[in-house]
C-alpha positions in Angstrom: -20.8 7.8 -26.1 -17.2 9.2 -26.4 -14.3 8.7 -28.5 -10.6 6.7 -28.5 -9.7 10.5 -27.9 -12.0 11.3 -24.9 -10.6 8.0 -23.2 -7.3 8.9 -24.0 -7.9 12.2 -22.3 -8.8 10.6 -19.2 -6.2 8.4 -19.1 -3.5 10.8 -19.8 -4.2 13.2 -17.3 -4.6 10.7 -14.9 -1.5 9.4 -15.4 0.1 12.8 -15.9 -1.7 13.7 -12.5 -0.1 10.5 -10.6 3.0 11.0 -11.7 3.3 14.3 -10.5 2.5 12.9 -6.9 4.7 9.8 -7.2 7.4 12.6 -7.9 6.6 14.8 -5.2 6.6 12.1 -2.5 9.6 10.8 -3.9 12.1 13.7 -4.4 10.9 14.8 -0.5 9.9 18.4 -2.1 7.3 19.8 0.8 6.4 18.7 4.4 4.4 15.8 5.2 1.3 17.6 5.9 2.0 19.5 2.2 2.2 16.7 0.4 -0.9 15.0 1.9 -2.9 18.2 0.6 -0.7 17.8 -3.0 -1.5 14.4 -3.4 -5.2 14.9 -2.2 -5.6 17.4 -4.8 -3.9 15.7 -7.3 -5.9 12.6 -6.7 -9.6 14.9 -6.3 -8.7 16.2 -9.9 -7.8 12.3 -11.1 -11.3 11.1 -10.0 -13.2 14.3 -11.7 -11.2 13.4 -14.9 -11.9 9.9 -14.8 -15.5 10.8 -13.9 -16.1 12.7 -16.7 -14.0 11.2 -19.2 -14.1 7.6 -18.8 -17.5 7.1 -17.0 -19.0 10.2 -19.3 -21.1 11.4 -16.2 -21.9 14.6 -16.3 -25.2 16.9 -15.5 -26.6 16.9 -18.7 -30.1 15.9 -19.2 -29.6 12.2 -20.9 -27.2 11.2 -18.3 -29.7 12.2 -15.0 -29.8 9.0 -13.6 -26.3 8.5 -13.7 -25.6 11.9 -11.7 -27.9 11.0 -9.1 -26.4 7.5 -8.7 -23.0 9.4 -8.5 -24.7 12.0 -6.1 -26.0 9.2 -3.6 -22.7 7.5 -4.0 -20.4 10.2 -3.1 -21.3 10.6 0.6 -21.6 6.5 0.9 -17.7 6.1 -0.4 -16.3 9.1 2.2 -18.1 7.8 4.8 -17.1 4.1 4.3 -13.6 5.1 3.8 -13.5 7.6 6.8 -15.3 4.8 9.3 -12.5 2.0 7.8 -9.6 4.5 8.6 -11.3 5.4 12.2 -11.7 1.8 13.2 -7.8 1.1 11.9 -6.7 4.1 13.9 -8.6 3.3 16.7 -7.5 -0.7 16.2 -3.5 0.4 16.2 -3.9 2.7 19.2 -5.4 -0.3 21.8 -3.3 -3.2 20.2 0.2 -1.6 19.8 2.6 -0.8 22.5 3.4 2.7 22.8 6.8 3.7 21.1 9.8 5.4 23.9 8.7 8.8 24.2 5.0 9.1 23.1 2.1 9.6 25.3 
């Protein structure tokens, strides 16, 4: 399937990728709303690598299942993950007293 050197891939530019971010958020170098988009990217380009490289899915013909489990899966894990951060959001907003000067 792959190669010591294809995982290694993977796993260094994860890492590389992560510690970028952890750099970014700690050395205060953009705005809030810059850094969400830094890290996001950061972390979209982590899970292609890891995709491709550790989990060798890609869209070649031997691997077609895979693809379309990973295709099926996609929409499943953003909507799971946007539906848990509406229902903490939503959960916060009627359970915690408003802070001295918000609305």
């Amino acid at each position: 399937m792959s190669s010591g050197r294809g995982y290694f891939s993977g796993f260094l530019i994860s890492t590389l990728l992560m510690l970028i971010a952890t750099f970014l958020v700690s050395s205060h170098a953009a705005p809030p709303f810059g850094l969400l988009l830094v890290i996001t990217v950061c972390a979209g380009i982590s899970i292609i690598a890891q995709i491709y490289f550790l989990l060798h899915i890609d869209i070649s013909e031997h691997n077609i299942w895979n693809t379309v489990s990973l295709v099926a899966f996609i929409p499943l894990f953003v909507l799971t993950i946007g539906l848990t951060w509406w229902m903490f959001s939503q959960l916060y907003l009627r359970t915690m007293p408003p802070m001295p000067g918000m609305h």
